[in-house]
MIRO-754899 format. One record per atom (N, C-alpha, C): atom name; x negated, y negated, z negated; residue in one letter. Coordinates in Angstrom, 3 decimals. Layout:
# residues N
R atom       xx       yy       zz rest
R   CA        X        Y        Z    a
...
***
This chain:
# residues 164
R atom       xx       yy       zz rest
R    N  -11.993  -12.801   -2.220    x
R   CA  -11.246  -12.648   -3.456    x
R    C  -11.872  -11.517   -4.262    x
R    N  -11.834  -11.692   -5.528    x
R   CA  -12.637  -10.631   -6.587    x
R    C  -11.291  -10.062   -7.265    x
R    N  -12.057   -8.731   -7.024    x
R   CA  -10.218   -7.818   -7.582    x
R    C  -10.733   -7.080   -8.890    x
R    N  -10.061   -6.292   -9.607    x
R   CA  -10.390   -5.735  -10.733    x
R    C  -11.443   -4.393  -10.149    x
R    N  -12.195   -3.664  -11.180    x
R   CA  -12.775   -2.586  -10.540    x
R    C  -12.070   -1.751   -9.718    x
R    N  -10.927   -1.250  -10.209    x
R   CA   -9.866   -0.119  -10.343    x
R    C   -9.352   -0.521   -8.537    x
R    N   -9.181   -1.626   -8.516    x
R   CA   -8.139   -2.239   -7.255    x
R    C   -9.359   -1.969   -6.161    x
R    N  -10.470   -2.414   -6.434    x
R   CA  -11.753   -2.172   -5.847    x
R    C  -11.960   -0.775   -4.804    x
R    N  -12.198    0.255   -6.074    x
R   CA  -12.375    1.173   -5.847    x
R    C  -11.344    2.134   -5.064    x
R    N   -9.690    1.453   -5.226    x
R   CA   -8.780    2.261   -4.276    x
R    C   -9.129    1.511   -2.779    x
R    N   -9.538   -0.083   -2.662    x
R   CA   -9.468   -0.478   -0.902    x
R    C  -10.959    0.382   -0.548    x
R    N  -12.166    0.806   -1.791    x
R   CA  -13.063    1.444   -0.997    x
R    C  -12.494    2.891   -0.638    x
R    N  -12.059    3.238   -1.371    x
R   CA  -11.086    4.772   -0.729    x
R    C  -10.878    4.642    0.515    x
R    N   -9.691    3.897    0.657    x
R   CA   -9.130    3.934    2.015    x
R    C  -10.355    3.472    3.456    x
R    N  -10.616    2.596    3.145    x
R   CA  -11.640    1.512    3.946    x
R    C  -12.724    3.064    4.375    x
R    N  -12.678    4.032    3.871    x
R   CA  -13.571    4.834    3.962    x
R    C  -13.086    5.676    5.238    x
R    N  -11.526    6.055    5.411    x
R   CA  -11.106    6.656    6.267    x
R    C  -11.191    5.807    7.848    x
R    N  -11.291    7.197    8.743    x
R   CA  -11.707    6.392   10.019    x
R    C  -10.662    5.937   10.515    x
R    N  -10.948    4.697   11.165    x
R   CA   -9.892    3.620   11.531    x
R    C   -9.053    2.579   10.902    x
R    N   -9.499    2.874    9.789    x
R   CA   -8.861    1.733    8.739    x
R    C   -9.569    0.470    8.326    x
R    N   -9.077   -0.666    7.973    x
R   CA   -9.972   -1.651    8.115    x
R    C   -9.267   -3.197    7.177    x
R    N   -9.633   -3.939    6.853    x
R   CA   -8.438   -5.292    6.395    x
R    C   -7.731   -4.861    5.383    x
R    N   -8.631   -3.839    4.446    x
R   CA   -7.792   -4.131    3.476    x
R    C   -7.586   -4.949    2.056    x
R    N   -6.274   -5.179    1.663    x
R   CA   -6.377   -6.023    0.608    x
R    C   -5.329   -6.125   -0.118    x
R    N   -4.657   -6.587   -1.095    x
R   CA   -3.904   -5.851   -2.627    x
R    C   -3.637   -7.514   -3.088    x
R    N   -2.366   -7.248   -3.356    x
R   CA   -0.948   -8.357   -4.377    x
R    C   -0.518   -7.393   -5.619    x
R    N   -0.485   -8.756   -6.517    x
R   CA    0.595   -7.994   -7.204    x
R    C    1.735   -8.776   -7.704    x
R    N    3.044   -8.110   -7.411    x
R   CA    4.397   -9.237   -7.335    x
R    C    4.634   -8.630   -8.954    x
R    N    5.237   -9.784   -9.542    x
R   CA    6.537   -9.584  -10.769    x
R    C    7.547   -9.114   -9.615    x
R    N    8.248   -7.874  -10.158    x
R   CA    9.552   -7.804   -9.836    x
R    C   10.948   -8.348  -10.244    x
R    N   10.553   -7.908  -11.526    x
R   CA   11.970   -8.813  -12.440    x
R    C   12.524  -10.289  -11.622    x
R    N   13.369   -9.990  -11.605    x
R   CA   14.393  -11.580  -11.531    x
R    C   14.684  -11.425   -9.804    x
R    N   13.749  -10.795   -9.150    x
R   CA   14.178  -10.838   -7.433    x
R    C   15.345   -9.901   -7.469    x
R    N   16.381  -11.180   -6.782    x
R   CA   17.242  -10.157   -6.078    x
R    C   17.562   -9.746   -4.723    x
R    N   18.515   -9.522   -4.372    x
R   CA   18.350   -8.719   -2.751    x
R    C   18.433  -10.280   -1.648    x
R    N   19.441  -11.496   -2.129    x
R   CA   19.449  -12.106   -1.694    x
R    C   17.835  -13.159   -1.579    x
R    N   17.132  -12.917   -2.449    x
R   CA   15.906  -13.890   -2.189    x
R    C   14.930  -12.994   -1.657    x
R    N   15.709  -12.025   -0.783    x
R   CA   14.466  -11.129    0.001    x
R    C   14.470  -11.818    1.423    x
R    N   15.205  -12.913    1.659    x
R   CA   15.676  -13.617    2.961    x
R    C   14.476  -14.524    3.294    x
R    N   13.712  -15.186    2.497    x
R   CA   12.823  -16.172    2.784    x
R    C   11.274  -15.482    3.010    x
R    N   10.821  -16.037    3.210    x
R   CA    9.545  -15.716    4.348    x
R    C    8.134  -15.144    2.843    x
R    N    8.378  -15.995    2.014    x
R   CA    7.234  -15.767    0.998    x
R    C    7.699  -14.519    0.201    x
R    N    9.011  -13.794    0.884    x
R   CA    8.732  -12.439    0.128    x
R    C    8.949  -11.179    1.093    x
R    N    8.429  -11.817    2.510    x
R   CA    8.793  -10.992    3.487    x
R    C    7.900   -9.494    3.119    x
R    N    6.739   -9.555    2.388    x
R   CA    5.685   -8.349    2.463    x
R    C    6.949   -7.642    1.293    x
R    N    7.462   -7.920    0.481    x
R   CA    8.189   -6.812   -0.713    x
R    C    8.936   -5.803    0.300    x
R    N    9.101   -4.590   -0.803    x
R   CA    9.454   -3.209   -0.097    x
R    C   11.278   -3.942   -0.128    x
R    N   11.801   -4.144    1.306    x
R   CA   13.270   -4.659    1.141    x
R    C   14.470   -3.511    0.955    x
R    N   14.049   -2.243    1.853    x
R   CA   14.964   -1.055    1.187    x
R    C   15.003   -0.407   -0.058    x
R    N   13.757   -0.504   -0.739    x
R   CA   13.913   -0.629   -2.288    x
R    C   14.371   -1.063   -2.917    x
R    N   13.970   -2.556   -2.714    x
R   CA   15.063   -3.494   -3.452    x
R    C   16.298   -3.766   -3.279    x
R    N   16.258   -3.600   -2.364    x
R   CA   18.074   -3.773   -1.737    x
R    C   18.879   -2.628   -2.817    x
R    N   18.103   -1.131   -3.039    x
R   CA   19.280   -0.250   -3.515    x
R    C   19.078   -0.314   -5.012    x
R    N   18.582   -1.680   -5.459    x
R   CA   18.756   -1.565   -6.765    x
R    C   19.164   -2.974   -7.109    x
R    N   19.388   -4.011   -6.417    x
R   CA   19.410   -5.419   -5.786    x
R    C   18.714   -6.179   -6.251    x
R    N   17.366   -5.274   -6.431    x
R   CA   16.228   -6.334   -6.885    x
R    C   15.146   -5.452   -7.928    x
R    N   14.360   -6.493   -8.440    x
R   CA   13.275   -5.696   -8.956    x
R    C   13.835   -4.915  -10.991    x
R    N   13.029   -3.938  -11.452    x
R   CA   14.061   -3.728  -12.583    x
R    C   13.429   -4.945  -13.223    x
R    N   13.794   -4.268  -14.794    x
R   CA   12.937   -5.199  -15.724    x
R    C   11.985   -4.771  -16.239    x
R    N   10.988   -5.955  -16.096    x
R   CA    9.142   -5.527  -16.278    x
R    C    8.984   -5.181  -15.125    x
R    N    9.291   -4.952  -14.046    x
R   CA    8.930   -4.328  -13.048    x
R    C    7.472   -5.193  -12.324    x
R    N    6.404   -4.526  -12.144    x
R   CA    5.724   -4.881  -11.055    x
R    C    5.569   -4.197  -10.092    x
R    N    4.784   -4.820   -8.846    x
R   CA    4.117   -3.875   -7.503    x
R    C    2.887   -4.189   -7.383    x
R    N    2.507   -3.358   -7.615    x
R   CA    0.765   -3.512   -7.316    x
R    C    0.798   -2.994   -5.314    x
R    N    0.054   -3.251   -4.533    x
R   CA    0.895   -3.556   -3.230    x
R    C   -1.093   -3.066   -2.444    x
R    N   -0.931   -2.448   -1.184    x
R   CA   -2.483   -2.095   -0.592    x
R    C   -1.778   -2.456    0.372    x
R    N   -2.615   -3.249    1.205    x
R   CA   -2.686   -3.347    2.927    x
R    C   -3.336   -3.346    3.412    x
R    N   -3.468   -2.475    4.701    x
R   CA   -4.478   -2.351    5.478    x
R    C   -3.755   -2.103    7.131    x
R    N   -4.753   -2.194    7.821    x
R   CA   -4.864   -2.124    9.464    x
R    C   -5.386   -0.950    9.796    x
R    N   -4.589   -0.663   10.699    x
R   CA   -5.385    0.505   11.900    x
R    C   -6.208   -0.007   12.774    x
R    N   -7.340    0.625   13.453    x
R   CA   -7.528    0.671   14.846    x
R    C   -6.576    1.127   15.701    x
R    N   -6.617    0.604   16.827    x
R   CA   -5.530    1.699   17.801    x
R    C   -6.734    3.059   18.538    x
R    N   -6.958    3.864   17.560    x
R   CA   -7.513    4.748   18.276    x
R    C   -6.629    6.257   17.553    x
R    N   -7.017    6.920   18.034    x
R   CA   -6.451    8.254   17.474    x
R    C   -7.130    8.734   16.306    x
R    N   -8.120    8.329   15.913    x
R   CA   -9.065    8.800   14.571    x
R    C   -7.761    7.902   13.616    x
R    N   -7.659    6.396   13.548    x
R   CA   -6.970    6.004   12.949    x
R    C   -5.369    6.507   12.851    x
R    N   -4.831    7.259   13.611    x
R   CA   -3.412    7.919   13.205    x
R    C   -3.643    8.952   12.756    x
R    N   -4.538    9.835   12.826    x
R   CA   -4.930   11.099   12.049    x
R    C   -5.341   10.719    9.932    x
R    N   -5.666    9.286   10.209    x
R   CA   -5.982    8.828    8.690    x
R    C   -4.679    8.521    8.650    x
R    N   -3.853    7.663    8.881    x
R   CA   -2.478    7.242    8.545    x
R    C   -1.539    8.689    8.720    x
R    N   -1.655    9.663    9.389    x
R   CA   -1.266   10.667    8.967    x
R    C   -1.671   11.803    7.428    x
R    N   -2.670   11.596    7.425    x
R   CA   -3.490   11.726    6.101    x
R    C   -2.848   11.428    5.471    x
R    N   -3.035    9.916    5.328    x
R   CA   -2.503    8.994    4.070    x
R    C   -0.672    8.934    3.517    x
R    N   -0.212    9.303    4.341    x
R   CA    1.526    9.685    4.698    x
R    C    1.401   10.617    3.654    x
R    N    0.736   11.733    4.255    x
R   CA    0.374   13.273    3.111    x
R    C    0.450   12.639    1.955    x
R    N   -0.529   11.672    1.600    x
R   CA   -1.150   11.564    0.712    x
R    C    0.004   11.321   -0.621    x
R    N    0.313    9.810   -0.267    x
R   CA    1.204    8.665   -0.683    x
R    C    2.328   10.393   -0.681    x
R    N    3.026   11.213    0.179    x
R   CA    3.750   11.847   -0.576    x
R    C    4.167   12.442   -1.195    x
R    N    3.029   13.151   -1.386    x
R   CA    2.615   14.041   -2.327    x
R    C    2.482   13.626   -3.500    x
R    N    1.957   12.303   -3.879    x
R   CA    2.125   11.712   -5.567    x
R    C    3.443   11.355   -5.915    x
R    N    4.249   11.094   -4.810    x
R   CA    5.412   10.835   -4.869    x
R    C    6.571   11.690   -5.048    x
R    N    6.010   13.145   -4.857    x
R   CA    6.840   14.132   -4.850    x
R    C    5.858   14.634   -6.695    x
R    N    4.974   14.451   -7.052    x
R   CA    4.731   14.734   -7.654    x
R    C    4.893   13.707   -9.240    x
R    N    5.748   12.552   -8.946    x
R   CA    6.535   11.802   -9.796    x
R    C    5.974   10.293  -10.260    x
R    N    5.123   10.000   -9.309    x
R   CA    4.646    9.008   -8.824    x
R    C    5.483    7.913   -8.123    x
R    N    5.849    6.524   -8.498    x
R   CA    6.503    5.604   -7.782    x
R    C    5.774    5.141   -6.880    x
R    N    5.326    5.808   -5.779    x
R   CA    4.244    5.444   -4.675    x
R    C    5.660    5.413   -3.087    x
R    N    5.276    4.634   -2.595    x
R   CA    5.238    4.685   -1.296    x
R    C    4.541    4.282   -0.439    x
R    N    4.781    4.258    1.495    x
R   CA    3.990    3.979    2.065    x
R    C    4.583    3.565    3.440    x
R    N    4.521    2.508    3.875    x
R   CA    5.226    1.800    5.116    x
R    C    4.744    0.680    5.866    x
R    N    5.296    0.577    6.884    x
R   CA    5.070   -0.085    7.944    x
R    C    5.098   -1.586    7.390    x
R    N    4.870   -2.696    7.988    x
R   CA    4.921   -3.823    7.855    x
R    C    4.681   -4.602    9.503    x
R    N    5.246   -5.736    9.804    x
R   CA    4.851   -5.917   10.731    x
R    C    6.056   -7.781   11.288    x
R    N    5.468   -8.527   12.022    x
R   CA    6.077  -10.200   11.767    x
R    C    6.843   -9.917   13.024    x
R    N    7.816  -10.729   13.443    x
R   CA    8.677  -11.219   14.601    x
R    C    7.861  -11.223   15.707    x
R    N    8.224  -10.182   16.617    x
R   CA    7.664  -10.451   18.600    x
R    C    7.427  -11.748   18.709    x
R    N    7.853  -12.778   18.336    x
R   CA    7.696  -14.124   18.717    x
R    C    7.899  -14.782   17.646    x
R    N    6.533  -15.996   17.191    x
R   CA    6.749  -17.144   16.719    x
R    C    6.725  -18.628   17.482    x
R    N    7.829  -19.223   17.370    x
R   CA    7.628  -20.438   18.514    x
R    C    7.165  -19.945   19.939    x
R    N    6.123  -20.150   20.353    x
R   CA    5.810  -20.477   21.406    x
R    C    4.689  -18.930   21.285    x
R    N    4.184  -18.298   20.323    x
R   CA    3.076  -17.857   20.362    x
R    C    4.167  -16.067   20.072    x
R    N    3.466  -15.350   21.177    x
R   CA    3.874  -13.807   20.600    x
R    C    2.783  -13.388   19.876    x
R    N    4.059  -11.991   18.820    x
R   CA    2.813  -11.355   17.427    x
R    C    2.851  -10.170   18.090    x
R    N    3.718   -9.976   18.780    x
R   CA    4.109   -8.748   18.881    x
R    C    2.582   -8.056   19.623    x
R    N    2.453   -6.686   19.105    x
R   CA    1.178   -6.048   18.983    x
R    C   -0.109   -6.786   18.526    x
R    N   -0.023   -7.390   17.479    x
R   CA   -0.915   -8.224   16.727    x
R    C   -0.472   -7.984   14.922    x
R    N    0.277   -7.643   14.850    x
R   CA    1.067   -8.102   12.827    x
R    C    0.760   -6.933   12.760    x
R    N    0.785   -5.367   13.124    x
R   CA    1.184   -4.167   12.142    x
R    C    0.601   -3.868   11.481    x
R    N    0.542   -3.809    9.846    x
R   CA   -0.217   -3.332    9.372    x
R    C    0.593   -2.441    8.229    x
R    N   -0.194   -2.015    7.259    x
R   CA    0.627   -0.918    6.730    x
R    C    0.513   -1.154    5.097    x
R    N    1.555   -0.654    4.550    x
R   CA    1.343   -0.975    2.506    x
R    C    1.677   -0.040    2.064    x
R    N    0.689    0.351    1.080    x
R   CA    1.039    1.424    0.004    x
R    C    1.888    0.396   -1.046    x
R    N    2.701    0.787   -1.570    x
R   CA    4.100    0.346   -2.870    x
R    C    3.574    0.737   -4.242    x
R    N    2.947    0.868   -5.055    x
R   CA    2.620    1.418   -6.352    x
R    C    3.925    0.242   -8.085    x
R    N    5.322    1.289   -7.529    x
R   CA    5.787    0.673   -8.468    x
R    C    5.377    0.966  -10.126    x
R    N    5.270   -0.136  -11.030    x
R   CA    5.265   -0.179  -12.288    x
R    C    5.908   -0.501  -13.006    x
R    N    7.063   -0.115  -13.219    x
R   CA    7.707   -0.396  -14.401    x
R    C    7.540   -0.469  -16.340    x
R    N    8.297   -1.249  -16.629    x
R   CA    7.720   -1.610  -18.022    x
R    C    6.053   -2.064  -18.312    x
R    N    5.994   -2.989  -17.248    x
R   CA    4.781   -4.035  -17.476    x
R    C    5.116   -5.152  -17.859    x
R    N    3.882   -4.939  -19.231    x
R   CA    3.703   -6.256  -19.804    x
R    C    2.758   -7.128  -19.389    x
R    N    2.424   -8.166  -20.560    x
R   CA    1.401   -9.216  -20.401    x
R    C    0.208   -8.652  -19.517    x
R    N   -0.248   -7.315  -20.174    x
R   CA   -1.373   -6.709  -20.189    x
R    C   -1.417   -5.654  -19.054    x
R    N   -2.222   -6.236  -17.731    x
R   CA   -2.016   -4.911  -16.682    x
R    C   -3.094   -3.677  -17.203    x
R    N   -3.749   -3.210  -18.260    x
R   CA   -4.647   -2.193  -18.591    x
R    C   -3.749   -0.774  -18.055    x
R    N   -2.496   -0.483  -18.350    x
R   CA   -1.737    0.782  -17.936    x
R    C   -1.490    0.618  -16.867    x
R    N   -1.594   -0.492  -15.678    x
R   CA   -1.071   -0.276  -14.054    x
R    C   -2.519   -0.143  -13.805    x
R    N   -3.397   -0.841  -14.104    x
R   CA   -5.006   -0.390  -13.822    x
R    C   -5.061    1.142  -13.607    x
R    N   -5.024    1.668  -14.700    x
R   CA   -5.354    3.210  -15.333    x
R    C   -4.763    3.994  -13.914    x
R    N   -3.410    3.506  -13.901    x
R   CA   -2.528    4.507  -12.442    x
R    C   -3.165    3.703  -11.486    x
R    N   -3.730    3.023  -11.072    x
R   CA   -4.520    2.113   -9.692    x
R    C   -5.841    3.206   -9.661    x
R    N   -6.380    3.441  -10.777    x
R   CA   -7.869    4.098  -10.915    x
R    C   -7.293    5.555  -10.594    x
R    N   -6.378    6.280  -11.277    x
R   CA   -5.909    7.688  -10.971    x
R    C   -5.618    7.654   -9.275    x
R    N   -5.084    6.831   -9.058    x
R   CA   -4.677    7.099   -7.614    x
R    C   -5.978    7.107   -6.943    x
R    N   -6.840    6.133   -6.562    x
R   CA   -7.986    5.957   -6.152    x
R    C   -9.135    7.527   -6.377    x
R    N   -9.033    7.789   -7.508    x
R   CA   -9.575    9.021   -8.255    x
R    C   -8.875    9.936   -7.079    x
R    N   -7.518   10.426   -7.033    x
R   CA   -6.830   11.088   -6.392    x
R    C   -6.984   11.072   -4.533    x
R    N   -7.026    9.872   -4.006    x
R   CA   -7.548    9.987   -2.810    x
R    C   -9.178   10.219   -2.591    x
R    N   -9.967    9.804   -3.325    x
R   CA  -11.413    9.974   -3.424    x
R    C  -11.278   11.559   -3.438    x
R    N  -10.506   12.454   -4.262    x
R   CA  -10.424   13.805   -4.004    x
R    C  -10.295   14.261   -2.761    x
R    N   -9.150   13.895   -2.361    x
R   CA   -8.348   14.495   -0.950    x
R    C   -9.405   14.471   -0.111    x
R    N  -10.299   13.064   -0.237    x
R   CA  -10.988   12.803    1.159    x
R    C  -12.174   14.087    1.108    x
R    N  -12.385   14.284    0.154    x
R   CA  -13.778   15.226   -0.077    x
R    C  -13.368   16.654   -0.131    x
R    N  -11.843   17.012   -0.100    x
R   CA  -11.364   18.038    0.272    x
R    C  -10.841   18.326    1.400    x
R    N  -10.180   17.353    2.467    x
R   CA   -9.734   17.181    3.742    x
R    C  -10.759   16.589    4.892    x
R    N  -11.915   15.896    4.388    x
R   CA  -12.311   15.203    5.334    x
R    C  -13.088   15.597    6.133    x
R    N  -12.782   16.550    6.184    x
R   CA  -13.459   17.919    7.768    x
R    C  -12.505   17.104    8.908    x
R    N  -11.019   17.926    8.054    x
R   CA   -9.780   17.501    9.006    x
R    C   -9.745   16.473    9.644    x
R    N  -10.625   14.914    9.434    x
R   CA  -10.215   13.941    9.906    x
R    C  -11.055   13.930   10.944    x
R    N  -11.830   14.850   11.057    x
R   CA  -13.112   14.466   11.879    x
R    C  -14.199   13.841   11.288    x
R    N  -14.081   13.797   10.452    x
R   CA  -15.480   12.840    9.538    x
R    C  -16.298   13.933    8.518    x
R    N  -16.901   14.868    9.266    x
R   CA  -17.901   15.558    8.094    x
R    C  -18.394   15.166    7.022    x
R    N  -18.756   13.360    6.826    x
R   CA  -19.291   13.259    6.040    x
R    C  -18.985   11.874    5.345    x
R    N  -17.606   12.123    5.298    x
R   CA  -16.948   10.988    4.061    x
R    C  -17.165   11.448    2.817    x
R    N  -17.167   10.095    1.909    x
R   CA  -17.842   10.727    0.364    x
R    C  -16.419   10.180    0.144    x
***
C-alpha cells in the first residue's frame, strides 16, 4: 500500500526503534459511529473507551490510526516504553494522541490467537476534518518531526547508539 509522504515518514520513525516491526496506518471517519456500532468486528481496531465516553465519533471527526508489533525481546519494551513517554507527552502537551494495546479473542473456532494478535496503535484524533486531509497531514508530519527528535535525543537510552 502507498501512503502519503507524511504517514510514510511517521511508520519510518517508529520502524526505526528496536523491536518494532508491521507497521501500518487507517484512517476512519468518525462522525456518525456510535457506541452501539462498536459491537461488530469491522470496527473492532477503533479506540472503544473513547468512543464510548462521548458515544461515538464528534463531528468531522477523523483518526488517523499507527500499528505496529513488538518483538518479544526486552529492546522492544524499552521502545514501547519510549513510545508511552512519547505519545504522552504530546498529549499532555495538547495533542489528541493516544497509545494502546490492541489484541483478537484467545480463540477463534478451532484455531488459538492468543499470543499471536498483540499489537499496538497510536490514536491521532482530528477533529473538524474536511474534504481535504492537508491539516491532519501537517499534525502526521509534526508528530513524525517530533519523534524523529526524541529518537536523536534519547536513543543512547534505548540501547541503539546509532538511530538517526
Amino acid at each position: 500500500m502507498e501512503y502519503p509522504p507524511e504517514i510514510e515518514r511517521m511508520h519510518q520513525a517508529l520502524a526505526q526503534l528496536p523491536g518494532v516491526h508491521s507497521v501500518c496506518s487507517g484512517v476512519d471517519d468518525l462522525e456518525g459511529i456510535r457506541g452501539d456500532d462498536l459491537r461488530t468486528p469491522d470496527r473492532a481496531h477503533l479506540p472503544h473507551g473513547a468512543l464510548r465516553r462521548t458515544n461515538g465519533g464528534l463531528a468531522n471527526e477523523a483518526l488517523i490510526q499507527f500499528e505496529f508489533q513488538l518483538e518479544p525481546a526486552p529492546a522492544a519494551w524499552r521502545s514501547l516504553e519510549f513510545l508511552a513517554w512519547f505519545v504522552r507527552d504530546r498529549a499532555r502537551g495538547g495533542e489528541s494522541v493516544q497509545i494502546r494495546p490492541f489484541a483478537l479473542p484467545p480463540e477463534h473456532g478451532e484455531q488459538t490467537q492468543l499470543g499471536q494478535t498483540l499489537r499496538w496503535h497510536i490514536d491521532l484524533f482530528c477533529p473538524d476534518t474536511g474534504d481535504d486531509l492537508t491539516p491532519e497531514l501537517a499534525k502526521v508530519a509534526d508528530l513524525a518531526n517530533g519523534l524523529e527528535l526524541a529518537i536523536r535525543l534519547y536513543g543512547s537510552q534505548l540501547g541503539q547508539d546509532k538511530l538517526q
